[in-house]
Structure formats: C-alpha cells, structure tokens
C-alpha positions as CSV (number, residue, x, y, z in Angstrom):
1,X,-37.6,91.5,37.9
2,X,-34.7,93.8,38.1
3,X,-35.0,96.7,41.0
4,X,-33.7,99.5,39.9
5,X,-31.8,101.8,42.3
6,X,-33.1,105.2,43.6
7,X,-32.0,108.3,40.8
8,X,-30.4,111.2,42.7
9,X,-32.3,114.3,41.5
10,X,-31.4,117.4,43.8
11,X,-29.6,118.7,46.6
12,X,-31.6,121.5,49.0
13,X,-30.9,123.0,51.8
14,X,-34.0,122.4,54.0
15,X,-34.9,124.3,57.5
16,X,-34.8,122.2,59.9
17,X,-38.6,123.0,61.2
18,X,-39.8,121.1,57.9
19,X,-38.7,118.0,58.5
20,X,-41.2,116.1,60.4
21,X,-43.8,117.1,57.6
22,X,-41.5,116.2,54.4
23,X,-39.7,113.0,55.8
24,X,-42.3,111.5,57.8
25,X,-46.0,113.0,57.0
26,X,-46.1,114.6,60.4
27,X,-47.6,118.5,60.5
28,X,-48.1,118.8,64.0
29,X,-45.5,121.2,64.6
30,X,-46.1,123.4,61.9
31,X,-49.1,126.5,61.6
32,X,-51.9,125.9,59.3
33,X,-49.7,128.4,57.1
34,X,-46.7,126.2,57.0
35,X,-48.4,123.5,56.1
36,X,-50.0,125.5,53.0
37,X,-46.7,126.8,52.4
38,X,-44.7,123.2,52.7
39,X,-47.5,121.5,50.4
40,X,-47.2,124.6,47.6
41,X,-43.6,124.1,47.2
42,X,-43.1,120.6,46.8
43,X,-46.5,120.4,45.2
44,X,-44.4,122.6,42.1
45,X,-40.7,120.6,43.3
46,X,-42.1,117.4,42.8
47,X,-42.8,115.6,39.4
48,X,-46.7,114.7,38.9
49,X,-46.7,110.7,40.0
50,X,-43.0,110.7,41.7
51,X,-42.2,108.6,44.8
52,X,-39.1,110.6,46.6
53,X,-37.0,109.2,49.1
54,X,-34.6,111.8,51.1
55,X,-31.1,111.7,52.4
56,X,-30.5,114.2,55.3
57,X,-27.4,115.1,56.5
58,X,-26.8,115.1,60.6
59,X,-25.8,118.8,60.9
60,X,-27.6,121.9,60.2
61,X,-26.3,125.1,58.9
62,X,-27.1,128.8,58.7
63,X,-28.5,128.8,55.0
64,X,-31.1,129.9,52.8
65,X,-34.0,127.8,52.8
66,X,-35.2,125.7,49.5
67,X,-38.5,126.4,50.8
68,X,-39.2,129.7,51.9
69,X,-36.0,131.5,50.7
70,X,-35.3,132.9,54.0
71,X,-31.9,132.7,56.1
72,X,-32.8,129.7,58.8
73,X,-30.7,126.8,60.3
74,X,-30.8,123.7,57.1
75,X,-30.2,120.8,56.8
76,X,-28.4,119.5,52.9
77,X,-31.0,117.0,51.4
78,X,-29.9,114.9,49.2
79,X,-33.2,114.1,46.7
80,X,-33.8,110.6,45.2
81,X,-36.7,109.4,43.1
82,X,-37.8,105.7,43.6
C-alpha cells in the first residue's frame, strides 16, 4: 500500500491564543465564546470528513487573524490534509 504524502491546502495567519485548541484539542485557555467562535470557523474551513495536519511557523506577527478578522499577534500556518 502506497502512503501518500500530506496535500498543502492553505496558508492563515492564526492568533496565537488559538493554538492550544486547533493543534492539540486543548480549550482551557479559551472563554466558552472562543471556543464557539474557534469551532464555527473551522467547522465552515474544513472539508466534511478531512484529517488536517498543521505547520506553524516559530514567530508571530502583528496580522489579521484567519479567524476572527481582527489585528492580533499570528502565527503563518501552513494547512495540510492527510
């Protein structure tokens, strides 16, 4: 069986408060709000039965976030489905 490699999709520029939810599952920073507000965006981002695998750069900068459209300190996201 041949594995076929991950298809680069998107780049976003995420704020950097999202990150614990989107890479690793972990809402515990965020308000109840944020969460809702997370989920609804990649809920319409995301195709219906895609796995996603995420390349984050190692600097932020001052840039509109994918997200929430408002000026915050991003990271660039490289977007890969597997």
């Amino acid at each position: 069986m041949k594995i076929m490699p991950p298809i680069y999709v998107d780049t976003l520029q995420i704020a950097a408060h999202w990150m614990p939810a989107l890479i690793n599952g972990d809402y515990s920073g965020l308000s109840d709000q944020d969460e809702s507000n997370l989920d609804c965006w990649f809920d319409e981002y995301k195709d219906s039965g895609a796995f996603y695998t995420f390349n984050v750069s190692e600097n932020t900068d001052l840039a509109i976030d994918t997200v929430t459209c408002l000026l915050a300190d991003c990271y660039t996201v490289q977007v890969f489905e597997v």
